[in-house]
C-alpha positions as a Markdown table, in Angstrom:
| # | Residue | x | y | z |
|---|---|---|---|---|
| 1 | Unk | 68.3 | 136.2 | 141.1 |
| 2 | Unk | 67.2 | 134.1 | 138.2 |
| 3 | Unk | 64.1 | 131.8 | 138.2 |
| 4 | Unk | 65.7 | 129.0 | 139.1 |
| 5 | Unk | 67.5 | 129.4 | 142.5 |
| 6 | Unk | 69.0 | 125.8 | 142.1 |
| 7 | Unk | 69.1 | 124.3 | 138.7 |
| 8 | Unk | 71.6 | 121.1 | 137.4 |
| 9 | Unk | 72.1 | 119.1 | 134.2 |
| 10 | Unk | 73.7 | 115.8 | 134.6 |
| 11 | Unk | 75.0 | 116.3 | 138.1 |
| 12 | Unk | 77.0 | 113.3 | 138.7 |
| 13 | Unk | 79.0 | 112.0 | 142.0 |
| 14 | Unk | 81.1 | 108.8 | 142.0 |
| 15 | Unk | 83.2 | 107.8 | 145.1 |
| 16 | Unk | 85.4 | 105.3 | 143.1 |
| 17 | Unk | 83.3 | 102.7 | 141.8 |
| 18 | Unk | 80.0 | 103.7 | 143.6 |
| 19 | Unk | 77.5 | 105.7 | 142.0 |
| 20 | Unk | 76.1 | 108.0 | 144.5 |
| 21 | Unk | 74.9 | 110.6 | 142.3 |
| 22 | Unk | 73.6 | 109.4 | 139.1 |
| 23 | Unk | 72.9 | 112.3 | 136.2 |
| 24 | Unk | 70.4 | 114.0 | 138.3 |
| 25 | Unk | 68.4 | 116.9 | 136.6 |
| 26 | Unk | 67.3 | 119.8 | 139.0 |
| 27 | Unk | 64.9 | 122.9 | 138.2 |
| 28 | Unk | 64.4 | 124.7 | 141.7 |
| 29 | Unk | 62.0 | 127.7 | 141.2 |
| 30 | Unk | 63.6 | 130.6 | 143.3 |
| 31 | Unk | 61.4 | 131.9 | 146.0 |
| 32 | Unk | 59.8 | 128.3 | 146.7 |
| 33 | Unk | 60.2 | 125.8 | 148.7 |
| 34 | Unk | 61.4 | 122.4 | 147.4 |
| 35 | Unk | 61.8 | 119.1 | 148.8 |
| 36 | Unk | 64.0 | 116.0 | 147.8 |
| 37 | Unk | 62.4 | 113.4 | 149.0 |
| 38 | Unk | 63.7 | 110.0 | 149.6 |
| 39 | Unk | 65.1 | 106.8 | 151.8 |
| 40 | Unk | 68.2 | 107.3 | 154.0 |
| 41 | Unk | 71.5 | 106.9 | 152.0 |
| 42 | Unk | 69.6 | 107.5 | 148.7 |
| 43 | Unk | 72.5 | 110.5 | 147.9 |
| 44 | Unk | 70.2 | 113.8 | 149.4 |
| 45 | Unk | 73.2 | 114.5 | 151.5 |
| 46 | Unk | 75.9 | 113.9 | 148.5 |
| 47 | Unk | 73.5 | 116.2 | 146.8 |
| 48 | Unk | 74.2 | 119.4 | 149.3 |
| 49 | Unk | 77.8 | 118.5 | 149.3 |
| 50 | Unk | 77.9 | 119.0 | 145.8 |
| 51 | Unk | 75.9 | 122.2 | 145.4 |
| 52 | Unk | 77.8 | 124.1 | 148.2 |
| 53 | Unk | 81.1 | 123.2 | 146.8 |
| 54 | Unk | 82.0 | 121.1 | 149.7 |
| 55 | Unk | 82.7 | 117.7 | 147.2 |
| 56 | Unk | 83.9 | 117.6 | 143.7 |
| 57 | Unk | 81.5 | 117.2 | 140.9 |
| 58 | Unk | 82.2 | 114.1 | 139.2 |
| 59 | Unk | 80.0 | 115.3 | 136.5 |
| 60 | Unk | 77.6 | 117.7 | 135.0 |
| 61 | Unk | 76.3 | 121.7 | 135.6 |
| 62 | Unk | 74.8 | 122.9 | 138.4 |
| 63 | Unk | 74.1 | 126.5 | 139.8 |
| 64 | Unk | 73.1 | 127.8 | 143.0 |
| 65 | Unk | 71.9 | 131.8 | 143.2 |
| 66 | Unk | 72.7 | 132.5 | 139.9 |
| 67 | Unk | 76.6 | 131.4 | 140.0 |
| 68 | Unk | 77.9 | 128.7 | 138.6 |
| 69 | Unk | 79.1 | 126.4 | 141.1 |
| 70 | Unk | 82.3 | 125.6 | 138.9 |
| 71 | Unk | 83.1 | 128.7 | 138.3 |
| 72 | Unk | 82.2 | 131.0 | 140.6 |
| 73 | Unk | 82.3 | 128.4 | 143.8 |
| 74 | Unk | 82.8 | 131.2 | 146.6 |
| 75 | Unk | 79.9 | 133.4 | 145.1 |
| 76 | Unk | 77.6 | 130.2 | 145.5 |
| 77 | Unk | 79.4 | 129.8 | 149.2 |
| 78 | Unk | 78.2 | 133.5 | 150.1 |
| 79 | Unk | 74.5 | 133.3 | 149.1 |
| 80 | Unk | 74.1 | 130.0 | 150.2 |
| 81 | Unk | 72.9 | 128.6 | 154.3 |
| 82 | Unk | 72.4 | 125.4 | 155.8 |
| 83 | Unk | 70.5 | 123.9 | 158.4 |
| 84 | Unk | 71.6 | 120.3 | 159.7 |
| 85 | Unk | 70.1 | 117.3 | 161.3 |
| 86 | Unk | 72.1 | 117.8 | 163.7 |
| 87 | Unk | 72.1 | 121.1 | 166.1 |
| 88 | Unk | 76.3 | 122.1 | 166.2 |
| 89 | Unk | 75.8 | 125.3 | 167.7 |
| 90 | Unk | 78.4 | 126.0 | 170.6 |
| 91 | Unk | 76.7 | 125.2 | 174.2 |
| 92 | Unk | 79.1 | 127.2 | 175.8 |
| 93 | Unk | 78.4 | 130.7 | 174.4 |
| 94 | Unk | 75.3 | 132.7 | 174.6 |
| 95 | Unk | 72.7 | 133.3 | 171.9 |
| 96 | Unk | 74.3 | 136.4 | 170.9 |
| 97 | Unk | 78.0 | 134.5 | 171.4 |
| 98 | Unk | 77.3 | 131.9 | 169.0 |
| 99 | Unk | 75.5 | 134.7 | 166.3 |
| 100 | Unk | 78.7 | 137.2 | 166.9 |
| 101 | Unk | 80.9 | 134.1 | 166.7 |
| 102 | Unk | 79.3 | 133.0 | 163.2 |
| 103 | Unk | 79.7 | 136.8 | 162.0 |
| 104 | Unk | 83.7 | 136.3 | 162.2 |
| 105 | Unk | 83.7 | 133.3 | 160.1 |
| 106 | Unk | 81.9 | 135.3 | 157.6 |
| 107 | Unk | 83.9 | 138.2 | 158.3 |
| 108 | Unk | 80.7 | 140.5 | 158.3 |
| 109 | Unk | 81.0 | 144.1 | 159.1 |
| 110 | Unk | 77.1 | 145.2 | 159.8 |
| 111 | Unk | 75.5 | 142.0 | 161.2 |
| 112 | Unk | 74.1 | 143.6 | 164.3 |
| 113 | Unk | 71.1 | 144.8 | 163.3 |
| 114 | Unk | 70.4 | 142.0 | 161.3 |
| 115 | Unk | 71.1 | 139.4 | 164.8 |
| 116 | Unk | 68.7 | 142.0 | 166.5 |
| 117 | Unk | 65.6 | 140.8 | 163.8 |
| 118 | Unk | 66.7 | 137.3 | 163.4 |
| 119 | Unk | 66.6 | 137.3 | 167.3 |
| 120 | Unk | 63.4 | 138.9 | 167.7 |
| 121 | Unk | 61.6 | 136.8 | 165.0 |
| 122 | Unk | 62.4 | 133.7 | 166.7 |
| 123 | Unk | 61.4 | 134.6 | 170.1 |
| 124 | Unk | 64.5 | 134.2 | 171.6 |
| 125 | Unk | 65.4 | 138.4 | 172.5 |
| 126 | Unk | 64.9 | 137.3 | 176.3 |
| 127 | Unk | 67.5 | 134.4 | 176.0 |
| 128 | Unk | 69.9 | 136.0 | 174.2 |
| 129 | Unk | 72.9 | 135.9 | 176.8 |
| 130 | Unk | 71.7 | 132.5 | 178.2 |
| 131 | Unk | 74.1 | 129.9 | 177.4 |
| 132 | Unk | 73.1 | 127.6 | 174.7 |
| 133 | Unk | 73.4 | 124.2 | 176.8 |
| 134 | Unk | 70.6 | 125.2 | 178.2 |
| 135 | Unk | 68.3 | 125.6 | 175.8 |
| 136 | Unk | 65.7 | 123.4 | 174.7 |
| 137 | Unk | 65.6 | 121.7 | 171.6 |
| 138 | Unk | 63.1 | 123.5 | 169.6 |
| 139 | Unk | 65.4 | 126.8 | 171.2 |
| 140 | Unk | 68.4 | 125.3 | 169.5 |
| 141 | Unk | 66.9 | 125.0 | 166.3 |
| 142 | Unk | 65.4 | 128.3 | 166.2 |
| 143 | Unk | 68.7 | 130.1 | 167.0 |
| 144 | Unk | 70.9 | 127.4 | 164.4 |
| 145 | Unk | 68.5 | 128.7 | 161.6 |
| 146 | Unk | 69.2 | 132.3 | 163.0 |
| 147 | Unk | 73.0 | 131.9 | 162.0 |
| 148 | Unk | 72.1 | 130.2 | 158.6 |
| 149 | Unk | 70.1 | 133.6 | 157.7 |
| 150 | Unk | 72.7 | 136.2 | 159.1 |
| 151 | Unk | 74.2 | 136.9 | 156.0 |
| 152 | Unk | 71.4 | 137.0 | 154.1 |
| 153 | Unk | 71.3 | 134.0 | 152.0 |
| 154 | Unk | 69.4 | 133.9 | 148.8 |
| 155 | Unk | 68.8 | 130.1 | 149.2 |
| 156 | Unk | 69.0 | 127.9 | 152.4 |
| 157 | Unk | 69.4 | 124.4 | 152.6 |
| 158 | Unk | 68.1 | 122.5 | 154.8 |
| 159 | Unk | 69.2 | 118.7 | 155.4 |
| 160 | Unk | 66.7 | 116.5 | 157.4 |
| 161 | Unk | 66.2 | 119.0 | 159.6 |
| 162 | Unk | 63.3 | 117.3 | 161.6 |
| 163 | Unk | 65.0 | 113.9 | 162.1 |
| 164 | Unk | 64.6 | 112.9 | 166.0 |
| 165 | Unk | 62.7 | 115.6 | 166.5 |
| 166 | Unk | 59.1 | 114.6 | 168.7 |
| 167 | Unk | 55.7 | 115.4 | 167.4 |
| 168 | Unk | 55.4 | 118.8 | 168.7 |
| 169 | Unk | 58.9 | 119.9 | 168.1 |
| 170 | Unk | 58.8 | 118.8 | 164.7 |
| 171 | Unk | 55.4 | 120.8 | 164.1 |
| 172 | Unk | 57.4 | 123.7 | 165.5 |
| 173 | Unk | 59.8 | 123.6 | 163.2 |
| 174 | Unk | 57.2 | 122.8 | 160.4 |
| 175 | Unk | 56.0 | 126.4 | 160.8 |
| 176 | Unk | 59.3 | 127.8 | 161.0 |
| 177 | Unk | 60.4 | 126.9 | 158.0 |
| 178 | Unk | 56.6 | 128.2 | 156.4 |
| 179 | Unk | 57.4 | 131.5 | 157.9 |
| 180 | Unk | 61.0 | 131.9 | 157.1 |
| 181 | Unk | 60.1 | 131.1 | 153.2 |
| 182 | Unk | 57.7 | 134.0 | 153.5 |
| 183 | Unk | 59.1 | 136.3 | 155.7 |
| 184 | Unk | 62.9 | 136.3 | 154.0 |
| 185 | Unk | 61.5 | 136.0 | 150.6 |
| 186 | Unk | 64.5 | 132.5 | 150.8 |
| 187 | Unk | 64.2 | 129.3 | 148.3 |
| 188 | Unk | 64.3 | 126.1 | 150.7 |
| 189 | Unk | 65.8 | 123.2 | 149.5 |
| 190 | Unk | 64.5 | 120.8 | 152.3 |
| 191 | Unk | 65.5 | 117.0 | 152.1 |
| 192 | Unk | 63.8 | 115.0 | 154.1 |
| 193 | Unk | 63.1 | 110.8 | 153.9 |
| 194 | Unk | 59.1 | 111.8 | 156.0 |
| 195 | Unk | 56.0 | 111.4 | 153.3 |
| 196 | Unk | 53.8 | 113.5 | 155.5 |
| 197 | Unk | 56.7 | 116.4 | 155.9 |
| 198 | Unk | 57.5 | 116.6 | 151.8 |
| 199 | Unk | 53.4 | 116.8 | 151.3 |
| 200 | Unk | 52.9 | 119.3 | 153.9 |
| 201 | Unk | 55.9 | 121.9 | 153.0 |
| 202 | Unk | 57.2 | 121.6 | 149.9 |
| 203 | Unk | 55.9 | 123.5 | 146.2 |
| 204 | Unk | 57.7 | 121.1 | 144.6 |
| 205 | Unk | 58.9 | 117.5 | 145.1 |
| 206 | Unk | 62.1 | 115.1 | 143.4 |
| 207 | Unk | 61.6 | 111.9 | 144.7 |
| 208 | Unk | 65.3 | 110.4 | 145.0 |
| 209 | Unk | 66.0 | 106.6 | 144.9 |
| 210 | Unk | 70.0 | 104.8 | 144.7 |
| 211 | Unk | 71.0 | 108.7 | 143.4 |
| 212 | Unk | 68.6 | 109.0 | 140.5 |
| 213 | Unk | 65.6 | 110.8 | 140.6 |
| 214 | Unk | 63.1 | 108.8 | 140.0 |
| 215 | Unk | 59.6 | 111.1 | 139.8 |
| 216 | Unk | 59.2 | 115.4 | 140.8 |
| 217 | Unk | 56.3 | 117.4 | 140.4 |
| 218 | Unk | 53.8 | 118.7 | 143.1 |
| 219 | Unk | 52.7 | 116.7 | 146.0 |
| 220 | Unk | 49.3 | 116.9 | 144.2 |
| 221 | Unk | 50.5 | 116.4 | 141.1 |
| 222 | Unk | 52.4 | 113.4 | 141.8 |
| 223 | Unk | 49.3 | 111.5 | 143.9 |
| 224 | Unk | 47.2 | 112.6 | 141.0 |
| 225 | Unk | 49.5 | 110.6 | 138.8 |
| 226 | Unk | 49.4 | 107.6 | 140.7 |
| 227 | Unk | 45.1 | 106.5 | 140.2 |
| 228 | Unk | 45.9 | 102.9 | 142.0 |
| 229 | Unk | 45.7 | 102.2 | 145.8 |
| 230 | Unk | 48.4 | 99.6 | 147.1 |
| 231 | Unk | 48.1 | 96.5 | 149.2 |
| 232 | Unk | 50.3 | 95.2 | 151.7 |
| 233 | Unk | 49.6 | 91.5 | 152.7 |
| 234 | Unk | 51.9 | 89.2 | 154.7 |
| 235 | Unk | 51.1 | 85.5 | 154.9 |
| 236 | Unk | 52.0 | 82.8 | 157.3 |
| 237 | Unk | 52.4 | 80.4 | 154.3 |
| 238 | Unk | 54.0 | 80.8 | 150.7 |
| 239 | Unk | 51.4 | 82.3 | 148.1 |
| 240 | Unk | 51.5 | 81.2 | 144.9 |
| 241 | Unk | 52.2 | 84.2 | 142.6 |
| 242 | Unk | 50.4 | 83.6 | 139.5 |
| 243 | Unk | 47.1 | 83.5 | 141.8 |
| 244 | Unk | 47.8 | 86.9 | 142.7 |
| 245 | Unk | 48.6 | 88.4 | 139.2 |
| 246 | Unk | 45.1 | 86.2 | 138.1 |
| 247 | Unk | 43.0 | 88.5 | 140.5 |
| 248 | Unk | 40.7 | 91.3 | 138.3 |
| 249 | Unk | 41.5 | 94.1 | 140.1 |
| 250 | Unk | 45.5 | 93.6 | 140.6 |
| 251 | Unk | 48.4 | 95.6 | 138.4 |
| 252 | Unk | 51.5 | 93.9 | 139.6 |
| 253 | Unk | 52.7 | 92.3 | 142.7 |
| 254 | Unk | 56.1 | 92.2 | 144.1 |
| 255 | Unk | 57.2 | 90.0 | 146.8 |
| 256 | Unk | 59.1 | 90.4 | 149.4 |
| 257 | Unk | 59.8 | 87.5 | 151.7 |
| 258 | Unk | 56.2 | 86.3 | 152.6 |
| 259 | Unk | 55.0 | 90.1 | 152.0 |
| 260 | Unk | 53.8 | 91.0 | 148.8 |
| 261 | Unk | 53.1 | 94.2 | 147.6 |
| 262 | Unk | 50.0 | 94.4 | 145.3 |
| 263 | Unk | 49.0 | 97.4 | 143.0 |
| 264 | Unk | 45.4 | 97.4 | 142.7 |
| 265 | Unk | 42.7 | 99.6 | 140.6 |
| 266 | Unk | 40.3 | 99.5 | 144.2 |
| 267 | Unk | 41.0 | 97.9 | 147.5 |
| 268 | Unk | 37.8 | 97.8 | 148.4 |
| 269 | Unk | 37.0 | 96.0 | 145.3 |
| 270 | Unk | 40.1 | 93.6 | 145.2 |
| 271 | Unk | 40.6 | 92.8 | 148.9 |
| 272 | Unk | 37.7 | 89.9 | 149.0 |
| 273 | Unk | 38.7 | 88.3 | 146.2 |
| 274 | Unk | 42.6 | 88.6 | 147.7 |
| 275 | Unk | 41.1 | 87.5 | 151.3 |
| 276 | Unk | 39.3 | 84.2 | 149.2 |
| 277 | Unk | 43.2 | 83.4 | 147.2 |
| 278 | Unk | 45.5 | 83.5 | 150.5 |
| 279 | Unk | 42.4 | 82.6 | 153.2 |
| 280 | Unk | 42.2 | 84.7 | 156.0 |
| 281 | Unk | 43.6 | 82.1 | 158.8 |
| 282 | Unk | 47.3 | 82.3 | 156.8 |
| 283 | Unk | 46.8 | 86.2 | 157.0 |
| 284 | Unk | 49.8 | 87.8 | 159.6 |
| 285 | Unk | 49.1 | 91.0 | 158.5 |
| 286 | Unk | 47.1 | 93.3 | 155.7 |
| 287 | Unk | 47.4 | 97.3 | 154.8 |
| 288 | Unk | 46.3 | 99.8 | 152.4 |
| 289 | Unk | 47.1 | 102.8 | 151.0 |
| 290 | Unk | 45.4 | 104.8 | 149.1 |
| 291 | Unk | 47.7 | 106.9 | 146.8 |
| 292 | Unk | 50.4 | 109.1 | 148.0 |
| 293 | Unk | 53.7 | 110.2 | 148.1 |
| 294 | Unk | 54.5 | 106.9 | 149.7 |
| 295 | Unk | 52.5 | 104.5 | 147.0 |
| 296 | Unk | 54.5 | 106.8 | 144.1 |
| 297 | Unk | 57.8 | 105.8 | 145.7 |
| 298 | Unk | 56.5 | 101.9 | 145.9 |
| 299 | Unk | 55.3 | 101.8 | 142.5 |
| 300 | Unk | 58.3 | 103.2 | 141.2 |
| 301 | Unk | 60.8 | 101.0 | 143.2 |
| 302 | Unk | 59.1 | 98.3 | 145.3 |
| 303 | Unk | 60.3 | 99.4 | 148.4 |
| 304 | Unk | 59.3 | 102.1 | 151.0 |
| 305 | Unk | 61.3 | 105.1 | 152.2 |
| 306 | Unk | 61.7 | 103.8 | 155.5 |
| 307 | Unk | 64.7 | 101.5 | 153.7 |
| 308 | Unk | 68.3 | 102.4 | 154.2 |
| 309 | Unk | 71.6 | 101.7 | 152.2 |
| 310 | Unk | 74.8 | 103.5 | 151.9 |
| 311 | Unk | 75.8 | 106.7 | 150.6 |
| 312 | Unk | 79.4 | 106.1 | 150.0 |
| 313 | Unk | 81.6 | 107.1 | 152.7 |
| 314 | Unk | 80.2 | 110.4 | 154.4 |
| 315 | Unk | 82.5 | 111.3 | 157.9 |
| 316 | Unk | 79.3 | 113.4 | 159.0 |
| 317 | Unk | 81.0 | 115.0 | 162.2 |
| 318 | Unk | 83.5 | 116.1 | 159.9 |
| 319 | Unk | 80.7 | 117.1 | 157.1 |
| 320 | Unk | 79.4 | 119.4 | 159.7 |
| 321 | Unk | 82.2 | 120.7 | 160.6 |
| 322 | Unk | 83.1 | 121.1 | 156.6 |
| 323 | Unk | 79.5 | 123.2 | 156.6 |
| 324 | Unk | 80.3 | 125.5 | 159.8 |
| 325 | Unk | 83.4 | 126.6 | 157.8 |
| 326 | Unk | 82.2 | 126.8 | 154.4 |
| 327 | Unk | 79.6 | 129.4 | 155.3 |
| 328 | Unk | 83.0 | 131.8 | 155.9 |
């Protein structure tokens, strides 16, 4: 495989007038594993749709293992799994069912063995001809990642994988995903709209925002570039803007409603000064962070990943069911 697993120029997605996919640039070193980080509805989704060939591309280049996804669409379809937010394995089959089942769709002639390692990696040997339904969540996800890897993918995609997950599941998963990448020698491309889940597993980072990349580089890399701590300050009463900007200390300051979102060089230095300006008895509310992933993203847009907007119209049940098939 090349050095770049994943790599696009210009890729572009419109769904008539809507822009959900704006010129993005991707370099996806193979063998790592790399996150796109970003808010819900920011086009991370459209993004996989385009790469597996499951949605035109309005515009631009992209290949995916080597083969360009224009050209050689079913090559990129072969080399290529996915892992979903949501578990659609079939509860009504065993383990071994629902991995025999995916070896039909793929029409694979020598997929035992390969079911007997995946099975045995992921503890799951002894529940093999248990029905699904009955498994528990961190179970289902174990085995769903099992049928993404049973042909041997060069590259696996993995779409908010950890969404609704609890704490301990989610930690599960965390070091699944570690072990897979070094075990199977497989490039992850892992979106995901959690700070603390692109910092903790990812190589490499593109922070996504309205379908354009906005920032990429290494977690490090990326809080490195960002040498200014951000305050959060919510008021009972208007505060008078100019004030603010008038601080020494403050960058810029956005508001939003009776929040306003300061950029300052020190919190510690700025936040008596800010406490004197606004007086603490109209103060509903103060927070700080120091720089991150999540002060990157607010620098860049004035908003926090936690937002939401749309993606353009995405039937996800039928997404999913789009996926299931295209891995045939």
């Amino acid at each position: 495989m090349p050095s770049d697993a994943i790599r696009t120029r210009g890729l572009t997605k419109r769904y008539g007038t809507f822009l959900a996919v704006d010129h993005v640039d991707l370099d996806v070193p193979a063998g790592t594993v790399f996150g796109l980080l970003g808010p819900n509805g920011a086009g991370k989704t459209t993004i996989i749709k385009l790469l597996t060939g499951l949605s035109d591309i309005t515009k631009g280049e992209a290949t995916v293992a080597g083969f360009d996804i224009h050209k050689d669409p079913m090559h990129v379809k072969q080399n290529v799994g996915w892992v979903a937010a949501e578990v659609i394995l079939d509860d009504d089959l065993s383990a071994s069912e629902n991995l025999w089942l995916q070896a039909q769709l793929q029409r694979l002639d020598y997929w035992k063995g390969r079911a007997e390692t995946l099975l045995h990696y992921f503890d799951l040997t002894a529940y093999r001809r248990q029905k699904v339904g009955t498994f528990s969540t961190g179970m289902r996800k174990k085995l769903e990642i099992a049928l993404a890897l049973l042909h041997q993918p060069k590259v696996i995609f993995m779409d908010e994988p950890t969404i609704g997950l609890d704490p301990a599941t989610r930690q599960m998963l965390w070091e699944l995903i570690q072990g897979v990448h070094r075990e199977f020698g497989i490039t992850v491309l892992l979106t995901t709209h959690y700070i603390e889940e692109a910092d903790a597993l990812c190589d490499n980072v593109a922070i996504i925002d309205r379908g354009k990349i906005v920032a990429s580089g290494t977690p490090d890399a990326l809080k490195e570039s960002e040498n200014a701590d951000v305050i959060e300050i919510e008021t009972k009463q208007e505060v008078n803007e100019a004030q603010l900007r008038a601080i020494p200390g403050v960058l810029a300051a956005r508001s939003q409603g009776r929040s306003w979102l300061l950029r300052v060089s020190s919190a510690e230095e700025v936040l008596p000064s800010l406490l004197a300006v606004v007086h603490d008895e109209t103060v509903r509310s103060i927070n700080v962070q120091k720089p991150s992933l999540e002060t990157v993203f607010l620098n860049l847009t004035g908003r926090r990943i936690g937002g939401s907007e749309s993606e353009g119209p995405v039937d996800f049940r039928k997404f999913y069911a789009q996926m299931r098939r295209a891995r045939s």
